[in-house]
N, C-alpha and C positions, 0 to 999 in steps of 0.2 A: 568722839568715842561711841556715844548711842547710833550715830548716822552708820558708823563701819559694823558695829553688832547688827542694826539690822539691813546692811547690804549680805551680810555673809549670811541673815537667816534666809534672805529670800534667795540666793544662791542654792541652799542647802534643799529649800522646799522644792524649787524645779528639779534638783536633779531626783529627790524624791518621785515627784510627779512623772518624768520623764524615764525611768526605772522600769524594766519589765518584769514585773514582779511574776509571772509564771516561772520564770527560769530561776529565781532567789528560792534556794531551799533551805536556808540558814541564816541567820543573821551576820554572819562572818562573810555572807556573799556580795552586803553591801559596806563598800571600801569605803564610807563614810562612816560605818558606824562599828568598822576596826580599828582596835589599838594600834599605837604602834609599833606592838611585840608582834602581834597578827600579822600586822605588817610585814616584819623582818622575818617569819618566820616562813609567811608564803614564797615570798622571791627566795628564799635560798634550800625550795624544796627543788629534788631532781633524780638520777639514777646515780643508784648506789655501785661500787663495783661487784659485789654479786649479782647485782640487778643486770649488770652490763655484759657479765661475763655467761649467765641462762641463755640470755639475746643471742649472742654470739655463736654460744653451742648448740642455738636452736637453730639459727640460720644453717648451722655446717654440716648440722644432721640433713635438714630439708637442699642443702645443695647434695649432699652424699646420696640421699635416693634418687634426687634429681637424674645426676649426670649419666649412671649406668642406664636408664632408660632414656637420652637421647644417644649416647652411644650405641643403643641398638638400634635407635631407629635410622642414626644415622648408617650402621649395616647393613641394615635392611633395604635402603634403598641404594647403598653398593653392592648388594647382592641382587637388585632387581637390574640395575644397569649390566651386570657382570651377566647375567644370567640374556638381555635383549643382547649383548655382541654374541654371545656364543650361539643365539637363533639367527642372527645376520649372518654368521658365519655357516650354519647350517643350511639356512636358505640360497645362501651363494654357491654354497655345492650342489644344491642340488640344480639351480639354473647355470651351473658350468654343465652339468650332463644331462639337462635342455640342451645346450648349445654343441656338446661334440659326442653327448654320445657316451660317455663315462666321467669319470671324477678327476680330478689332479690328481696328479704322480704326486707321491708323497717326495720324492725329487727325484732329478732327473742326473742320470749320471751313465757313463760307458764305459765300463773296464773294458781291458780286451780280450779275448777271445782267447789267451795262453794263459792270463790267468798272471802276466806277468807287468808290471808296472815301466808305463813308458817312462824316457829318462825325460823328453823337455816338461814337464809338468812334475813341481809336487805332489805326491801320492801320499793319500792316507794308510798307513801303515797294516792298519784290521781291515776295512773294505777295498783298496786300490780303489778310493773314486776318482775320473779325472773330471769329471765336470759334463755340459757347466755348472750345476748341481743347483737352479731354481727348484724351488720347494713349490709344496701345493698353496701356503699364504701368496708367494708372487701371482700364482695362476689363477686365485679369486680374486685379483684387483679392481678388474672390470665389475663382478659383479657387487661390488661394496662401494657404489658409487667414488672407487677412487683411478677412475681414467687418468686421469691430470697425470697423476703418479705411476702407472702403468706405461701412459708414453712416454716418461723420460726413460724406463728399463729398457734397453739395448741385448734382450733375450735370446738374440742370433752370437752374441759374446757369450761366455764366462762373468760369474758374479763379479770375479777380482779383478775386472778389467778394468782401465781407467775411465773408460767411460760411465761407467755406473758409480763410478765412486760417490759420487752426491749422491745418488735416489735409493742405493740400497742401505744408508744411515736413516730413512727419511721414519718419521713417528706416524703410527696408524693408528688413531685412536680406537676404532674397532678393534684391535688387537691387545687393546692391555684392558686390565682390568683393575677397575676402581682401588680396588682390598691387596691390591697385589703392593707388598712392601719390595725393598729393595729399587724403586728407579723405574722410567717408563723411558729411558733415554737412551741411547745408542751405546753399545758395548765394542770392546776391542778384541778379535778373536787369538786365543791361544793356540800353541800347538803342547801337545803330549809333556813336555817339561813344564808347561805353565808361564813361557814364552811368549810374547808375541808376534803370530805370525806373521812371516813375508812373503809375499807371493808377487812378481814382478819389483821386484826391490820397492814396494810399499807396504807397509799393514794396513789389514783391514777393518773396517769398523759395520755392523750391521745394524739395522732396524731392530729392536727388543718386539719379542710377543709374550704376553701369558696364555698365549693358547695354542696347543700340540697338536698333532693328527698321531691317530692309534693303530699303530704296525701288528696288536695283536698280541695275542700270550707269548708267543716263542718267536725267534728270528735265527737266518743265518750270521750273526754277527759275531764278534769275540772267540770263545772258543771253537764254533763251529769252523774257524778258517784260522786260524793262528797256526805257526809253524809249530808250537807244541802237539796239537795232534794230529802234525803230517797232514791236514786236508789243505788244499788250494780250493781259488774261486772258479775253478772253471768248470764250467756246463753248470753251473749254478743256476743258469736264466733257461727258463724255454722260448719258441718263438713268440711266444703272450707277455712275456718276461716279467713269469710270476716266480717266486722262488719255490722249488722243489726240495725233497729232501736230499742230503748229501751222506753217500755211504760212509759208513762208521758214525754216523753222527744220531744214531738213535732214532730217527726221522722226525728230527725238528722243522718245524716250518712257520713261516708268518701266516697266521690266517688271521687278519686284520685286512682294515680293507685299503690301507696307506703304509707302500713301503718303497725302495728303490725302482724305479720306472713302473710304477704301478698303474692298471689299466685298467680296475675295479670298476663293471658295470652293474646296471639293478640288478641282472641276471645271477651275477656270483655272490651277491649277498644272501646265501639259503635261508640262511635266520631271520630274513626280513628288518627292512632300514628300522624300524621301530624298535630292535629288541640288539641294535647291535652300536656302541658306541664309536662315533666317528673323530670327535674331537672335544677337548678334556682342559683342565688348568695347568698352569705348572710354572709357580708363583718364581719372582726375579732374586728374590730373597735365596733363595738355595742353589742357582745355579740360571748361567744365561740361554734363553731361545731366542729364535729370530722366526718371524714371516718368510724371511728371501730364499733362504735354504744351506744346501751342505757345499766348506769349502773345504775343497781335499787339504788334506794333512792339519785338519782343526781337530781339536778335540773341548768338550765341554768337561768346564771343572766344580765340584761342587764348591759350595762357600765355607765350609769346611769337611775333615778328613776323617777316615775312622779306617779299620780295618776292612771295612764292606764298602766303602765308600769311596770312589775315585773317581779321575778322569774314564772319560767314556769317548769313543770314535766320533767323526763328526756328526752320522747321521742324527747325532740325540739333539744334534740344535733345534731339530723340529719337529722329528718325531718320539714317542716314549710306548713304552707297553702299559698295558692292561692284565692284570693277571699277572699268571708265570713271566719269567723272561728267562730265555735260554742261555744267558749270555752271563747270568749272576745266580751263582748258587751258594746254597750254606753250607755250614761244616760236616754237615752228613752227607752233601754229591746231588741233591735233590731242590729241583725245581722249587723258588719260593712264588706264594702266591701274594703280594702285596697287595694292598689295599689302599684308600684313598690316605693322603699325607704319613704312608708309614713312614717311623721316624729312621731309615736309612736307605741305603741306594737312590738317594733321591735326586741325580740326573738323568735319571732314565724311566721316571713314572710319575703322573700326574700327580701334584700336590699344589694343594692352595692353601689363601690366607684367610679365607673364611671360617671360622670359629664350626666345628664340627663337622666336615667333610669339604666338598667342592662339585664345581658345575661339570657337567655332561652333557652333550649334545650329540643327540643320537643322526642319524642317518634320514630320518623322516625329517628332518628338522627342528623337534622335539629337542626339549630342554630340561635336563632333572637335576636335582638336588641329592648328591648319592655321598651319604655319611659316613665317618669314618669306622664304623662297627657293621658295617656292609655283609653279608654273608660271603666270605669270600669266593665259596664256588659260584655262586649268581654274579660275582666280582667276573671271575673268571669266562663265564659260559657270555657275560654281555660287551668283551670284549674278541669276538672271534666271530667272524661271520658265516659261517658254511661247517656248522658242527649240528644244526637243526635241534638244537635245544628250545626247550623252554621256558622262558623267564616267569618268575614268582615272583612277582613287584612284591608281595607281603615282606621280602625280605630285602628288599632297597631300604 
């Protein structure tokens, strides 16, 4: 009995000894010389459910301001990307007229000369285009380091031929943009009922772009040639085969520097490549474009409908206005001037997914960020090239 009392005191003195007595601030801190209610009462301290549930709501606060700030930052850097294609794409025009001389046709097409649609080929209803209707995205392939994909294009054909069936679905990634909702993947073309059309007893399916070329405030399109007010297309072209004005029609004209066989050199941009916008967004969410270009009897539809809002000719697969457009008026008979993502007619004018306007690329190769509370005449004057205005960036 004495031997076991003092094994356990000399036990008890080592771990005394042995004890770091700086860290002991209490006597409860050494487990030798607590009870053992002390005991029980330490092991079953813990969090309380109020205690658990502050935690909880502190975390979801601190994730709640979290997230909106990597959400922008994660825009921010799809609007830096968004913003290096549309300078690739600018640069690419401008070494295409290095290389011949002028810019790409905003596409290439040949009605005939009566103004009357031949029968072996579907015609587009509003322009009569027969083809082969490459657009200015096919004509910058080379310079977008995408050859590879240029020589499968068979450009001595028509788009809808079977030979190109494969290359002109093909995805460019220079051509979509990060923010752009809606798909980056190849689309099926409609015609005027929302159809899909046939062209050689197949449908066709094209390449998606979020990036247009800018035909300018006003065009010969829609009403300027529809049988409603008795005008046809002929003499429309001159031998430059720019579009001129057509009698009765008020003297509308594209002065953009991208339109039907367009042949836009430095020369005819009065306004200087710097102050005039070449190519713009126009996000897959509202309605499809393509890089390849216009197939006759296409028509582009928006992703929904409104009174002001419908199918439009094929040219809008790749190109859209800036400004007025001649082609859509409101209830009073007068030219509207839109703006960047105005919320209707939005198959025929630039609109993006970017949170407060969308990207610009101007003619120098310049790249701007033009918001949607834009001044709209400075909207207007910097899509039109040969009106010798002058731009007030204060109001971009």
């Amino acid at each position: 009995m004495s031997l076991n009392l003092a094994r356990a005191k000399l036990i008890y003195w080592r771990a005394l000894m042995s004890l770091d007595v700086s860290r002991v601030s209490s006597v409860g801190d050494v487990p030798f010389l607590m009870s053992g209610r002390d005991r029980r009462f330490r092991t079953g301290m813990g969090f309380t459910l109020v205690e658990l549930l502050v935690v909880i709501a502190i975390i979801g606060v601190l994730v709640g301001l979290l997230l909106p700030a990597v959400q922008a930052a994660r825009e921010a850097a799809r609007r830096m990307s968004c913003s290096n294609n549309l300078r690739q794409v600018g640069l690419a025009a401008q070494n295409y007229h290095s290389a011949y001389r002028r810019f790409p046709a905003g596409y290439v097409s040949f009605p005939t000369s009566t103004g009357v649609a031949p029968a072996s080929v579907a015609m587009d209803p509003v322009t009569w285009d027969a083809g082969p209707g490459w657009g200015w995205g096919a004509g910058l392939l080379p310079f977008l380091e995408a050859t590879a994909l240029n020589d499968q294009l068979r450009m001595n054909e028509p788009i809808w031929s079977m030979s190109n069936e494969a290359a002109i679905a093909a995805r460019v990634p220079t051509y979509l943009c990060p923010s752009a909702a809606g798909g980056d993947a190849a689309f099926d073309v409609k015609d005027e009922a929302d159809n899909l059309l046939q062209l050689n007893g197949q449908g066709i399916r094209l390449g998606r772009s979020h990036y247009v070329a800018s035909h300018g405030q006003e065009s010969c399109w829609g009403e300027c040639g529809s049988a409603a007010t008795g005008i046809v297309f002929t003499n429309i072209y001159t031998s430059e085969t720019k579009i001129v004005p057509i009698d009765g029609d008020a003297g509308r004209v594209a002065d953009g520097p991208f339109f039907r066989n367009s042949k836009t050199r430095f020369r005819d941009v009065l306004d200087g490549t710097s102050n005039t916008i070449f190519f713009g967004e126009h996000t897959s969410s509202l309605s499809d474009k393509t890089w390849v270009g216009v197939v006759p009897g296409a028509f582009t539809h928006p992703r929904f409908t409104s009174p002001e809002n419908g199918p439009d000719a094929a040219a809008t697969l790749t190109l859209v206005h800036a400004g007025p457009s001649g082609g859509e008026l409101d209830i009073t008979g007068f030219p509207i001037i839109h703006p960047v993502n105005f919320p209707t007619y939005h198959v025929g004018q630039m609109v993006s997914d970017h949170p407060g306007g969308g990207m610009v690329a101007f003619g120098d190769g310049s790249v701007r960020f033009v918001t949607e509370f834009v001044d709209l005449f400075l909207w207007a004057e910097m899509s039109s090239m040969n009106e010798s205005e002058v731009i007030d960036w204060e109001k971009l």
